[in-house]
C-alpha positions in Angstrom: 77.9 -56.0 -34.1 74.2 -55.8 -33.8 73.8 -59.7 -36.1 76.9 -60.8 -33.2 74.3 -60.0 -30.4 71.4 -61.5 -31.9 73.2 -64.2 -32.6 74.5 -64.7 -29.1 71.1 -64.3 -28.1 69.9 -67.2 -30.0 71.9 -69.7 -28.9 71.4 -68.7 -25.3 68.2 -69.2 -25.5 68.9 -72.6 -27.3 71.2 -73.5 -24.3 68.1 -72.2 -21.6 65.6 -74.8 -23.3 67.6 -77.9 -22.5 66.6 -80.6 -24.2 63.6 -79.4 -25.3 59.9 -78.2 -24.5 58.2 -81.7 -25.2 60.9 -83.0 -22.1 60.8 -80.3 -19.9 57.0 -80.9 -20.0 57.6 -84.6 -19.2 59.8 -83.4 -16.4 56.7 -81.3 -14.9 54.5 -83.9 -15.7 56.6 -86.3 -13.0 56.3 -83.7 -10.4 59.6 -81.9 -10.6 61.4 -78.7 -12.0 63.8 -78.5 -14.6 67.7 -77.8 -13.6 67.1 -73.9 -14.3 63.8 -73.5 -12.3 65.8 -75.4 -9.4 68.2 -72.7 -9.6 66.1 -70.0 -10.0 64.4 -71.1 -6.6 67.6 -71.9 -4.4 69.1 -68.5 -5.8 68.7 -65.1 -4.5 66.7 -63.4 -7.5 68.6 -62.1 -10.3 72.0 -63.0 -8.5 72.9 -66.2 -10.7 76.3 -66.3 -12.9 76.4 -69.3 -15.4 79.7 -71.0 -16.1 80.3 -73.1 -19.7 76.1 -72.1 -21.0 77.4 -73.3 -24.4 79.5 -76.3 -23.5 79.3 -79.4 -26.1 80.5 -83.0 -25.8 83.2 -84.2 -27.7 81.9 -87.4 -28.7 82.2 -89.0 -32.0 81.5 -92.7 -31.5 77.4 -94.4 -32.2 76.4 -90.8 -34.1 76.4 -89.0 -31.0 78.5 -85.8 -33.4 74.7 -85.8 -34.6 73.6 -85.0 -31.4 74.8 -82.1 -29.3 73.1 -80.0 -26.6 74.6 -76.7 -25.5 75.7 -77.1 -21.8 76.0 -81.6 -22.3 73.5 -81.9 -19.2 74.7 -80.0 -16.6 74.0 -76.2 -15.4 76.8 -74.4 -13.3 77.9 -71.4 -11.9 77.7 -69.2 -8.4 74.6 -66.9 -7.1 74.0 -65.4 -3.7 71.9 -67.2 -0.5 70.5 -64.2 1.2 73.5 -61.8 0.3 75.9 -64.9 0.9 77.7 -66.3 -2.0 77.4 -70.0 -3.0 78.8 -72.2 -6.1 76.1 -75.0 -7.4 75.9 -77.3 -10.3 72.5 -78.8 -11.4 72.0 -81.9 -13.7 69.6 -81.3 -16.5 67.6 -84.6 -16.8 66.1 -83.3 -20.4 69.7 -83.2 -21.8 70.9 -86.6 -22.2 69.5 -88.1 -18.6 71.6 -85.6 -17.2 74.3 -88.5 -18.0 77.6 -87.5 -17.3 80.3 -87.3 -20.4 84.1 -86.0 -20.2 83.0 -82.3 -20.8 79.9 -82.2 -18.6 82.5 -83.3 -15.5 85.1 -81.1 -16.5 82.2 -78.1 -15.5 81.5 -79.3 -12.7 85.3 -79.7 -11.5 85.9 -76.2 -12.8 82.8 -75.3 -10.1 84.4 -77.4 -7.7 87.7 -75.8 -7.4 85.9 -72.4 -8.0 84.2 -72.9 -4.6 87.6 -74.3 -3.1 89.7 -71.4 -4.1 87.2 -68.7 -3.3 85.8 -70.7 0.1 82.3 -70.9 -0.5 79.7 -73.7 -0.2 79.2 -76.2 -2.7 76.1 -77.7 -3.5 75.3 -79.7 -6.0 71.3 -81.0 -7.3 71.3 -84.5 -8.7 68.7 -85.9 -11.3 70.5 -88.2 -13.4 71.4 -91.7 -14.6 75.0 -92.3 -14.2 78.1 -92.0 -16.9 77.7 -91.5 -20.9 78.0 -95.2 -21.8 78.6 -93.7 -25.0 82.2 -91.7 -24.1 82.9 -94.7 -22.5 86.5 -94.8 -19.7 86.7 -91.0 -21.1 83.2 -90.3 -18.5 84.0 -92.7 -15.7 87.9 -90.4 -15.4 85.5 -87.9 -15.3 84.0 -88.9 -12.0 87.9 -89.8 -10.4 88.1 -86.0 -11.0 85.0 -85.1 -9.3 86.4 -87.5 -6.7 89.5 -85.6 -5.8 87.7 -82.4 -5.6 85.3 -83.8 -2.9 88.5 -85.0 -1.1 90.4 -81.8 -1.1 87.1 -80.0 -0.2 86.1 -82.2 2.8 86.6 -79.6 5.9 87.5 -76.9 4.3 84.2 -75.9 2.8 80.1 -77.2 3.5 79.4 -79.1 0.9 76.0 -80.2 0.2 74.0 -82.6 -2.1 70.3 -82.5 -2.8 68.7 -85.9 -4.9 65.9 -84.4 -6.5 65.6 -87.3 -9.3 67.5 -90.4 -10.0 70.8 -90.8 -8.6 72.7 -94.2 -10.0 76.2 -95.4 -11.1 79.3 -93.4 -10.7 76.5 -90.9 -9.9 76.0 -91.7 -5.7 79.9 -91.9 -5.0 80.4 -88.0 -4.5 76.8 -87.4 -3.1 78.2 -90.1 -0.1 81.6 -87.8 0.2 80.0 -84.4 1.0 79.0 -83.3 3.6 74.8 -83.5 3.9 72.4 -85.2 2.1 68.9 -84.5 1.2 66.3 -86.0 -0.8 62.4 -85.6 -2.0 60.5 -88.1 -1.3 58.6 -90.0 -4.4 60.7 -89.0 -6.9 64.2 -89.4 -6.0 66.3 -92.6 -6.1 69.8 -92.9 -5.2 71.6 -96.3 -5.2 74.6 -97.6 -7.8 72.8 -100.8 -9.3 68.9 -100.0 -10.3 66.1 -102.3 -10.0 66.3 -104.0 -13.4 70.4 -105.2 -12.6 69.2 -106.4 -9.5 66.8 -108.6 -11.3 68.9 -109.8 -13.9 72.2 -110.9 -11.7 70.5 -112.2 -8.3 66.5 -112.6 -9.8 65.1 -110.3 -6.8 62.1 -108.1 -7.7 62.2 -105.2 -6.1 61.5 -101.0 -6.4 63.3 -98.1 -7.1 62.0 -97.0 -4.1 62.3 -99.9 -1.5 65.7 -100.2 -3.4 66.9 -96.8 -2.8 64.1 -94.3 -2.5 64.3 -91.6 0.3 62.3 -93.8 3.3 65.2 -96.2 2.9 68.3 -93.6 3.1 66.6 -92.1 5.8 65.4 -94.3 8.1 67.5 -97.8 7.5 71.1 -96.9 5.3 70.9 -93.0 7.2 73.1 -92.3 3.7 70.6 -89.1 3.8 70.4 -86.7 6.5 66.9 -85.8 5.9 63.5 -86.0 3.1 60.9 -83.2 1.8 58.2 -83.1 -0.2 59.1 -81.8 -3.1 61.3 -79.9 -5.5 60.3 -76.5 -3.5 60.6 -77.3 0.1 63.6 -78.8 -0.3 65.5 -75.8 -2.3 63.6 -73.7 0.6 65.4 -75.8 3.0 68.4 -75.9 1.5 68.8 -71.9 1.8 67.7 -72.3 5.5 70.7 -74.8 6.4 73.1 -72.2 4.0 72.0 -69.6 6.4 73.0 -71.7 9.6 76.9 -72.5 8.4 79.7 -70.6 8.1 81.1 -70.3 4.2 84.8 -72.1 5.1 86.7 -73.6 7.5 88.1 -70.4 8.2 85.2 -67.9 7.8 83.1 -66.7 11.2 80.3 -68.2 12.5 76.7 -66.5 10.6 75.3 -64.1 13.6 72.3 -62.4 12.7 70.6 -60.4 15.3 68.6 -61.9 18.0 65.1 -60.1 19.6 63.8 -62.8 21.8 64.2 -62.0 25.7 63.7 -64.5 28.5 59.5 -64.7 29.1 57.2 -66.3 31.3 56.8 -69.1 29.2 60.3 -70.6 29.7 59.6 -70.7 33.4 57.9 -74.0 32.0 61.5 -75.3 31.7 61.3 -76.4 35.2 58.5 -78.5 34.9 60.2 -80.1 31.9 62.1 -82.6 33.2 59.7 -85.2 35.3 60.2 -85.7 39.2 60.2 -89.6 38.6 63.4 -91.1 36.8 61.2 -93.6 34.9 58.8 -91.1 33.3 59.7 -89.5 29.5 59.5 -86.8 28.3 60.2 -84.8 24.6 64.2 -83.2 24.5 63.1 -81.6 21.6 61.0 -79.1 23.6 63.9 -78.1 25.6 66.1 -77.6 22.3 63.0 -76.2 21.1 62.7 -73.2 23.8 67.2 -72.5 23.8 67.3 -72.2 20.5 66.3 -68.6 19.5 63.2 -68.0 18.0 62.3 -71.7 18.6 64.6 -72.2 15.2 65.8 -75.7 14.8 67.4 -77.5 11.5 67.4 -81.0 12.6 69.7 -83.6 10.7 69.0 -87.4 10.5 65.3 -86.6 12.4 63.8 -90.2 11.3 67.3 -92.7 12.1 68.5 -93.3 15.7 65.9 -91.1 17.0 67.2 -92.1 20.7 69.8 -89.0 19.9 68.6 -85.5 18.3 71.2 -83.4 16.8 70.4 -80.0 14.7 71.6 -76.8 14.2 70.1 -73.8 15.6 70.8 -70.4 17.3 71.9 -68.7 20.6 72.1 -65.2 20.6 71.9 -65.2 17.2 75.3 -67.5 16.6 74.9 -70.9 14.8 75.7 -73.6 17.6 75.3 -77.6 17.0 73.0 -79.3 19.7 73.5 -83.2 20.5 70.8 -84.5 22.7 69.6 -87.5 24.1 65.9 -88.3 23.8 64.2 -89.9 26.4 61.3 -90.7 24.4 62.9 -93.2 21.9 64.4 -96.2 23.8 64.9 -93.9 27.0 67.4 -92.2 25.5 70.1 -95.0 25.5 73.0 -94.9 23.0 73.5 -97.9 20.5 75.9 -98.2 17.7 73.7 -96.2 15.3 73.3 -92.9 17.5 76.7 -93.2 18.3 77.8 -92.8 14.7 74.9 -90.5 14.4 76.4 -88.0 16.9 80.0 -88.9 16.1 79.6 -87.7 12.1 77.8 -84.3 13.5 80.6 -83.6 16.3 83.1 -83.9 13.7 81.4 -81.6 11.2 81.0 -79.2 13.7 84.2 -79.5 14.8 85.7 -78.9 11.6 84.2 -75.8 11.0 84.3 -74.4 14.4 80.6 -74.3 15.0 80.1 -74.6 19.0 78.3 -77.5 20.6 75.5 -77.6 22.8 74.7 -80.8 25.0 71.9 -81.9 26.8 72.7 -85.5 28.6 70.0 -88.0 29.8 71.5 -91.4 29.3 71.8 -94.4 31.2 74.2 -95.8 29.2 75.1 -98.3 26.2 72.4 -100.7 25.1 73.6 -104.0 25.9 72.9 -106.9 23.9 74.7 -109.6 21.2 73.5 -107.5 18.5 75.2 -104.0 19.5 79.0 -105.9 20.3 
């Protein structure tokens, strides 16, 4: 019994190194953590459960029987947010590219119905390059699977995708299907064809990042709802916006109690609002002094800024605020922060998180362009 354990312990510590130590240094080296040390981060200590650790692919085709990696480039299982279970699945870039092959996707489905069936959020880290070429139509069923999942899921529970590396191929379809999307700036990418496709089919020179890095998805395509820093700010984040939703559909609203009482200072809210009609002013202050504690998870801060919408807290229940700011194009609407608003209502709405609105708007921007 005692050779069994050592054994066991072996190969899970096979299965924790990846792909290696020569490139999980090369991972550092770029400025980012390894799948694990992600996990480790996002996770409330000591409170992670792996699924599938020793999980091989089943490939026989170019020598790739040769080479197999315990957990084929993916890391899954559930952990706890600040007491608050969650369900998660991390690409390892140091196994494979974190490519995806038919038994990497089947984990992550198993996680994906796992967070269905037990109603918890989903969220899944992305730092990978696409399907296996080498399993061939076997990967790409793989990602209709993932598809489905994302389908089925979509209002029931919050799920949530952070790019923290490349994000290509089949990869950016089920990112675009959840719920939110984050990114880190510098080293994340996300679009289907990379910059050397681009150049061969149409001849346009162009990079990864003005092709799909996070300035683009956040201020032009608005594919991502917001950009940090790096690998720690944005796991940080992550738990913050966790804290903020409910866990299903169906589940009640997070409360957490509330000490801040009415002070002189928010006497200043009648000065807020300017005497003449012509003058701006921020509507983020305003949100800034409802919200308890001043506490205020914006999403989409850097597109459509002429409309501000966020999560935050009143009385210690998660509300949703919609705003118009009077400071970006006087706070008229346009196509983009009507779609803005309209995909933030609807999330809301879904999961029965109450709206707060704050309406300064002289109407629709007129104009060719915008009908």
């Amino acid at each position: 019994m005692k050779d069994v354990l050592k054994e066991l312990e072996r190969r899970r510590e096979i299965a924790r190194m990846g792909g290696g130590k020569e490139r999980i240094e090369a991972q550092h080296k770029k400025g980012k953590l390894t799948a694990r040390e992600r996990i480790e981060v996002f996770l409330d200590e000591g409170s992670f459960e792996e699924f599938d650790m020793y999980v091989e692919h089943r490939s026989t085709d170019f020598g790739m029987e040769k080479t197999k990696i315990a957990g084929d480039g993916v890391v899954t299982g559930w952990g706890t947010v600040n007491g608050r279970p969650v369900y998660l699945f991390a690409k390892d870039f140091t196994v494979f590219g974190g490519s995806l092959s038919e038994a990497h996707a089947e984990k992550v489905v198993k996680v994906q119905e796992m967070a269905l069936r037990n109603r918890a959020p989903i969220i899944g880290l992305y730092d990978a390059g696409g399907a296996r070429i080498q399993e061939g139509v076997a990967a790409l069923g793989g990602y209709a699977e993932i598809f489905q999942r994302n389908v089925l899921a979509s209002g029931v529970i919050p799920q949530i995708s952070l790019i923290m590396g490349p994000c290509a191929g089949g990869d950016v379809y089920s990112p675009a299907m959840t719920d939110f999307i984050f990114m880190v700036r510098d080293t994340s990418y996300m679009f289907v064809t990379g910059p050397d496709v681009v150049k061969t089919v149409t001849n346009e020179t162009v990079t990864a990042e003005s092709l799909g890095g996070a300035t683009v998805h956040t201020t032009r395509s608005s594919i991502a709802d917001g950009a940090y820093d790096n690998d720690v700010e944005a796991l940080l984040q992550m738990r913050r916006l966790i804290d903020l939703l409910p866990a299903s559909n169906t589940a009640e609203i997070p409360e957490i109690e509330c000490y801040q009482s009415v002070m002189d200072y928010d006497m200043s809210l009648d000065r807020l609002v300017p005497d003449n009609a012509n003058k701006p002013y921020d509507i983020k202050e305003l949100i800034l002094k409802v919200a308890d504690e001043g506490d205020f998870f914006e999403i989409q801060a850097s597109f459509a800024k002429n409309i501000v919408t966020g999560f935050g807290r009143v009385d210690g229940r998660t509300v949703g605020f919609v705003a118009n700011q009077p400071m970006v194009l006087a706070g008229v609407l346009d196509s983009d922060a009507s779609r803005k608003a309209a995909r933030f209502v609807r999330f809301c709405d879904c999961f029965s998180i109450p709206i707060v609105t704050f309406v300064d708007v002289p109407g629709f921007l007129p104009g060719t362009a915008q009908e």
